[in-house]
N, C-alpha and C positions, 0 to 999 in steps of 0.2 A: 411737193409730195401730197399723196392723198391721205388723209388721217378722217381714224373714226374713234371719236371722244364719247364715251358714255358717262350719265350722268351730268349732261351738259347743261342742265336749266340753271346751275347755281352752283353756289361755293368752290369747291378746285374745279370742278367742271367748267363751269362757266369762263373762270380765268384763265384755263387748260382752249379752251376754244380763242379766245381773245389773242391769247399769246400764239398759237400758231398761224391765225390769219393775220399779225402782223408782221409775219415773218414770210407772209404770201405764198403759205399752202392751201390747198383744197379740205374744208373739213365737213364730216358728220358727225351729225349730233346726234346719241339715241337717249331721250327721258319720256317718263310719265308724262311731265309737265310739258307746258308751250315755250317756243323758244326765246331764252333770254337775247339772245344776240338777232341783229338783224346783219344782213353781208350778203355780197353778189357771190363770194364763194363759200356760204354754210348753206348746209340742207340741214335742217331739221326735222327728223323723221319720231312719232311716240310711238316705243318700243319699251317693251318690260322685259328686262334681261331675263329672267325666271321663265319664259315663254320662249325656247329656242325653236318651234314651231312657226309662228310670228316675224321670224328675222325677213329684212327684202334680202334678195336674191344677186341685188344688181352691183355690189358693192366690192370691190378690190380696193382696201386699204392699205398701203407700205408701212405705214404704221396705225399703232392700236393702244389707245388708253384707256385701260378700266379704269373708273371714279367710280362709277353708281354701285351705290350699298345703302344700308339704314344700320341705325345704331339703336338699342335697345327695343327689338320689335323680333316680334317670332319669326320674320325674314330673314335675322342677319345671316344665316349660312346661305340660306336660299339665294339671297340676293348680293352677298359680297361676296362667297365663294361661288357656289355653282353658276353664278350670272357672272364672272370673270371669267370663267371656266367655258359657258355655254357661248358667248361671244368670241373667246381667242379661235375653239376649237373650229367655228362656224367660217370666220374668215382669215385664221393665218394659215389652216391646213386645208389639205385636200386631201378625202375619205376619212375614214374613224377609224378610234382606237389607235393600238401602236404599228399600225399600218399607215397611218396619215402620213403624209411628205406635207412638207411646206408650201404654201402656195408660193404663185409664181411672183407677186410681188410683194409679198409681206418682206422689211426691212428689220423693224420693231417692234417689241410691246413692253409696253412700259404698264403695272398693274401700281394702284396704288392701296399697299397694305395698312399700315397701325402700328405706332409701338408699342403699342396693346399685345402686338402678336407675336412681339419681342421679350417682354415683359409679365406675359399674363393679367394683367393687371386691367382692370373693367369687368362689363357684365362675361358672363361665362360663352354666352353665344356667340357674343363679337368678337372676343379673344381669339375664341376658336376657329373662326370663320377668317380673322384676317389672318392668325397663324398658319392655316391654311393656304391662302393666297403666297404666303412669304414659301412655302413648301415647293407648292404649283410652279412659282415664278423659278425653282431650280430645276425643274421637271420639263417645261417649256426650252428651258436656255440649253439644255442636253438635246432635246428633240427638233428646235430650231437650226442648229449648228450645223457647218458652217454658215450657212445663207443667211441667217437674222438672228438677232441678239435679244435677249429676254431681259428683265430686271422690273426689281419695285420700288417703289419710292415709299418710305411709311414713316407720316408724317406726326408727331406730338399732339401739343393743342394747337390746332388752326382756329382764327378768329374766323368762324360764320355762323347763321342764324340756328343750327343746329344747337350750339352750345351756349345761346344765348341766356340759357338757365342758369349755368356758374360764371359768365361774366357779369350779368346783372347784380349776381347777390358780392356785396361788399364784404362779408365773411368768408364765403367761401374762393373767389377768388384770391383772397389773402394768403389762403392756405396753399392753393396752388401756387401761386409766386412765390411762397417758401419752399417750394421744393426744386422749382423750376433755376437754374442756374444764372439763363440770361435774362429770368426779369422780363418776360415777354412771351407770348404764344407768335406762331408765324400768322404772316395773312392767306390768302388764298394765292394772291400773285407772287407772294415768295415758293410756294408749292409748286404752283404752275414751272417758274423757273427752273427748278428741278429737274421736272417731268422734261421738261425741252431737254434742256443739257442729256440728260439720260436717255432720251427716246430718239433724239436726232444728231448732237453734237457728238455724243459719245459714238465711237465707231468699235470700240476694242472688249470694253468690259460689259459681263455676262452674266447673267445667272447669280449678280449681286441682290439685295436687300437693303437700300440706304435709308438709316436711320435721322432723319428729320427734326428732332424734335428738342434743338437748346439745351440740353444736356438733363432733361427730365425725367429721361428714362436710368438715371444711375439711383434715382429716388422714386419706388415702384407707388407708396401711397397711392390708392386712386380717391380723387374728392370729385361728388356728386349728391345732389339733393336726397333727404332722407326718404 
């Protein structure tokens, strides 16, 4: 199938790219940055979700994975909601507003939200912005139907360079593992895995919100440098 991963240079992105070209799909990558992967079937195009202006033209995905967001940056709605929102709306539909139909070969889309957006729990932007996204992705699975299936993946703490600020610090890590149940944050390839099962394995469930995250969200504390 044809997949278009945004947020592809790094962290679930990157393993979100990984994991479908070894499953021998066709994929795009849209980020800022250069591309992490190299592959006879990745295109890596730099696109800024926030810029629906900017999009190519040339692109029919069957499915569609939003990744790309920022976390604590006066982007987060811009760039985790409206840059979810400016991508699905660009290539799962055809025309705007509640007039659009579905494109012809959109299958998928798999968004990936936050238990933040479960939770409340983080900066106030980000919460809102992945809350959002968890909103969107019911809003999608109602306007998709029957033809393709919507859902988000919204993962805990993922180990990547983003949060390399409270796994470094030995205190405060501690505090996260006391609230975290399994004693572990996930990696990016366990997220990735996810994202597959839910964007291609799954054929039946819709308009879901799978929470990810070791059982962390029962314990809403958020710990982050002062």
């Amino acid at each position: 199938m044809r997949v278009l991963i945004t947020g592809a240079s790094g962290g679930i992105g990157a393993a979100c790219v990984r994991r479908f070209l070894d499953e021998g799909h066709e994929v795009v990558g849209f980020d800022l940055l250069p591309a992490a992967v190299e592959h006879e079937r990745y295109r890596h195009l730099i696109v800024d979700v926030r810029e629906p202006n900017s999009f190519p033209g040339d692109l029919e995905p069957q499915v569609i994975v939003n990744v790309a967001g920022t976390q604590e940056s006066a982007d987060d709605i811009a760039a985790n909601l409206y840059g979810t929102i400016n991508v699905t709306e660009r290539y799962a539909f055809v025309g705007e507003g509640l007039a659009a139909k579905p494109a012809p070969a959109i299958k998928s889309v798999v968004n990936v939200g936050s238990a933040s957006g479960h939770t409340g729990s983080e900066f106030p932007a980000y919460a809102a912005s992945k809350g959002g996204v968890i909103a969107y992705t019911k809003n999608l699975a109602n306007r998709l139907a029957p033809q393709a299936i919507a859902n988000s993946v919204d993962p805990g703490g993922v180990i990547t360079p983003l949060n390399r600020c409270v796994m470094e610090d030995e205190h405060l890590w501690n505090q996260i593992m006391e609230l975290t149940p399994l004693k572990r944050w996930a990696t990016a390839q366990e997220i990735a895995e996810w994202i597959y099962f839910v964007g291609v394995t799954n054929q039946f469930m819709t308009g879901q919100s799978l929470l990810i995250d070791g059982g962390e969200a029962g314990r809403t504390q958020f710990i982050w440098p002062e």
